[in-house]
C-alpha positions in Angstrom: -46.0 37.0 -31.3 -49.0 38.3 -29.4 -49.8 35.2 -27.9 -48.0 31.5 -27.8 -45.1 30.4 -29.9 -44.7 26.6 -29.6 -42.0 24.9 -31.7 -43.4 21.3 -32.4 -41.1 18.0 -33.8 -39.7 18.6 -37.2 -39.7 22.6 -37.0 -37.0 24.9 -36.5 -36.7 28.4 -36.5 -33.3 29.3 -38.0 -32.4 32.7 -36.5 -29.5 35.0 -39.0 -27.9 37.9 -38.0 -26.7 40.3 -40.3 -23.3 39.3 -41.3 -21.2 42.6 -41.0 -22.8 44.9 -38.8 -24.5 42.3 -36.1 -28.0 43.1 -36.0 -29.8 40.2 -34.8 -33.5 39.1 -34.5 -35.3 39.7 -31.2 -38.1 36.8 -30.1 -41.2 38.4 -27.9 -44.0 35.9 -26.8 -45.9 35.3 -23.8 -44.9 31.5 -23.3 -42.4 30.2 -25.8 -42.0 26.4 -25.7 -39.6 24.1 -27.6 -41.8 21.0 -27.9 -39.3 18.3 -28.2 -35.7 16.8 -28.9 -37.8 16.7 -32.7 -37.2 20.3 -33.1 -35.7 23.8 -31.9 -33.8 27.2 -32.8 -30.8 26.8 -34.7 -28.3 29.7 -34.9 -25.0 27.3 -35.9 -23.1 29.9 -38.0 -25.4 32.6 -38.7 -23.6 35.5 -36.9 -20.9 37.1 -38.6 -19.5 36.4 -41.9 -16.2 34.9 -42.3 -13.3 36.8 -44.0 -14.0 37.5 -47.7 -11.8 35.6 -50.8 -12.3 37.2 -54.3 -11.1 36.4 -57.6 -7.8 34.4 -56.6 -7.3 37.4 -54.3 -8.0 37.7 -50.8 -10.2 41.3 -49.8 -10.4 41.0 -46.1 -7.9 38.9 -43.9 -9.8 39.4 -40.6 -13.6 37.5 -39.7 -15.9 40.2 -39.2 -17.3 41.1 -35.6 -15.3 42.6 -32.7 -13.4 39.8 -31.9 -12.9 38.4 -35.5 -9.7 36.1 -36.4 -7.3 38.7 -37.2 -5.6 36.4 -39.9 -2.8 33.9 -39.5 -5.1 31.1 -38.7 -6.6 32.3 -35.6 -10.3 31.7 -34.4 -12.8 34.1 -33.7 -13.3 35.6 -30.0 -16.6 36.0 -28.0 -17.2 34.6 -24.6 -13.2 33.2 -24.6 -10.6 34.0 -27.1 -9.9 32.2 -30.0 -7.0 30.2 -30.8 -3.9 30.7 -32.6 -2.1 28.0 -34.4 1.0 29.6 -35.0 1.2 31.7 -31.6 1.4 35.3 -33.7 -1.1 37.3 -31.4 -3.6 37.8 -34.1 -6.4 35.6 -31.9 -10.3 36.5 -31.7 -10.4 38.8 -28.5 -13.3 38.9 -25.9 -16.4 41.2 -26.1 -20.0 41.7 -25.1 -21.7 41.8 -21.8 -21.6 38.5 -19.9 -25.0 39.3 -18.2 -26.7 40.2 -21.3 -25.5 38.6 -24.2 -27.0 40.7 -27.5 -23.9 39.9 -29.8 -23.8 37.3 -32.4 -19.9 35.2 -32.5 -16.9 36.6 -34.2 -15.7 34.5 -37.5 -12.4 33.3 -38.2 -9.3 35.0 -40.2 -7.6 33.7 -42.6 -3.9 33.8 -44.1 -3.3 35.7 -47.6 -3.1 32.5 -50.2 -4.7 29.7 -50.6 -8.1 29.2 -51.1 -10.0 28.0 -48.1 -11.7 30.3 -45.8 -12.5 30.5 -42.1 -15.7 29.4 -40.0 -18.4 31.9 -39.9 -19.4 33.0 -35.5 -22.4 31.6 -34.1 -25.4 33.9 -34.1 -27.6 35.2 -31.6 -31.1 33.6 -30.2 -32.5 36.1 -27.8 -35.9 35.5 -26.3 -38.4 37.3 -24.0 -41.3 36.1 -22.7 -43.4 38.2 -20.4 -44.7 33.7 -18.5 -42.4 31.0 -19.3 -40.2 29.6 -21.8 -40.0 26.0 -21.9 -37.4 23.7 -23.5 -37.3 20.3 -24.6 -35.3 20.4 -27.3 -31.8 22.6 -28.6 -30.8 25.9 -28.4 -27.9 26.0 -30.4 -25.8 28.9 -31.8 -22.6 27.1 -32.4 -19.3 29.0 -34.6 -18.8 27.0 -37.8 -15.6 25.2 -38.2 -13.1 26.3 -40.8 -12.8 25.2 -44.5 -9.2 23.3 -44.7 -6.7 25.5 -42.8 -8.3 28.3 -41.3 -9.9 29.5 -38.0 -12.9 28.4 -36.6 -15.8 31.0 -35.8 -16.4 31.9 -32.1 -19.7 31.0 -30.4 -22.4 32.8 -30.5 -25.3 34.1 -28.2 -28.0 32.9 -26.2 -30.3 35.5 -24.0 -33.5 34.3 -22.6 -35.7 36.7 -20.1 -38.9 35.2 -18.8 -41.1 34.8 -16.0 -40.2 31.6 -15.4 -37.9 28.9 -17.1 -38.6 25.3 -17.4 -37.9 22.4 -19.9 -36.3 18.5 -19.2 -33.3 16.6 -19.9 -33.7 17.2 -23.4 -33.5 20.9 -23.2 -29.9 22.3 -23.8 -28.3 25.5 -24.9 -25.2 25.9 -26.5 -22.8 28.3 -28.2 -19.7 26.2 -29.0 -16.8 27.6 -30.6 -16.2 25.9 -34.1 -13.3 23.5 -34.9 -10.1 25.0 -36.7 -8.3 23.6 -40.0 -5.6 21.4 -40.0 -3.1 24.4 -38.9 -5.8 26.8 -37.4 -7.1 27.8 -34.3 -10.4 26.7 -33.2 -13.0 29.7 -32.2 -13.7 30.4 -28.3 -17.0 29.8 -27.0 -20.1 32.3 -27.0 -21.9 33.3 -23.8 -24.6 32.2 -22.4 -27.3 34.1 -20.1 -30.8 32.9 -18.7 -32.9 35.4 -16.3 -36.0 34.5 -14.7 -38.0 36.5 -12.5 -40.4 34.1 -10.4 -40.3 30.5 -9.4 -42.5 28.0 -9.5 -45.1 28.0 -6.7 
């Protein structure tokens, strides 16, 4: 956006990112305001793609993303591992940059019968705005949870560089690990990372 993005009550931009390979969108403004509790970006379980189920027959035990659930009920990994129900090592591991957060969440994996399926990661918001970004309202690219028994998808990202960085008390961010089934793990949580460059005078 060359100029001002302002997100006003009752509008929502719903970031994706691509669901195998992680490519995510980028947002460039000079100011960039959430307007109020009414509205936000929304990034709940539009990182990568949960584990695949064909035809009565499963293609792909393992959520997709570098720290996918590598079956067995486990979560997807991101900021924190995810967990594993039945202790068999196969949790989500860690990756990305703490500092600079430009992944989208890891989904969960998934055992090799039934037919539920795990929770897809969180995906990415990541803003740049050469002034201020202001929010009054959510941030929020949480994992999904998991369909009956499987794992829960990781957190995903949030990366904001501005100028300056303002909002209230109903501003938040999050990127919260989704729920597991009844005998899966729950996904870890994403990461988080604001830079600003001057404060207020």
């Amino acid at each position: 956006v060359g100029g001002d993005l302002a997100i006003a009550t009752n509008c929502w931009i719903y970031p994706h990112s691509h669901p195998t390979n992680g490519g995510s969108v980028l947002l460039r403004a000079n100011n960039l305001t959430v307007a109020s509790p009414g509205g936000g970006i929304n990034a709940d379980g539009r990182g990568f793609r949960k584990a695949l189920y064909e035809n009565v027959a499963f293609t792909r035990y393992s959520g997709f993303g570098p720290g996918g659930g590598r079956r067995y009920y486990t979560g997807g990994g991101y900021g924190g591992l995810g967990s594993d129900y039945y202790a068999t090592n196969y949790w989500g591991l860690t990756y990305g940059s703490s500092n600079a957060p430009i992944d989208p969440g890891s989904a969960g994996g998934i055992m090799s019968y039934g037919d539920a399926l795990g929770g897809n990661g969180g995906g990415l918001i990541r803003i740049e705005a050469g002034n201020t970004v202001t929010i009054r309202g959510p941030l929020s690219a949480n994992g999904q949870a998991a369909y009956a028994w499987y794992g829960g998808g990781s957190g995903g990202g949030i990366y904001i560089r501005c100028g300056r960085f303002d909002g209230d008390t109903n501003g938040s961010l999050q990127a919260q690990g989704g729920n597991g089934g009844a005998y899966g793990g729950g996904g870890g949580g994403g990461r988080i990372a604001v830079w600003r460059i001057r404060d207020f005078s």
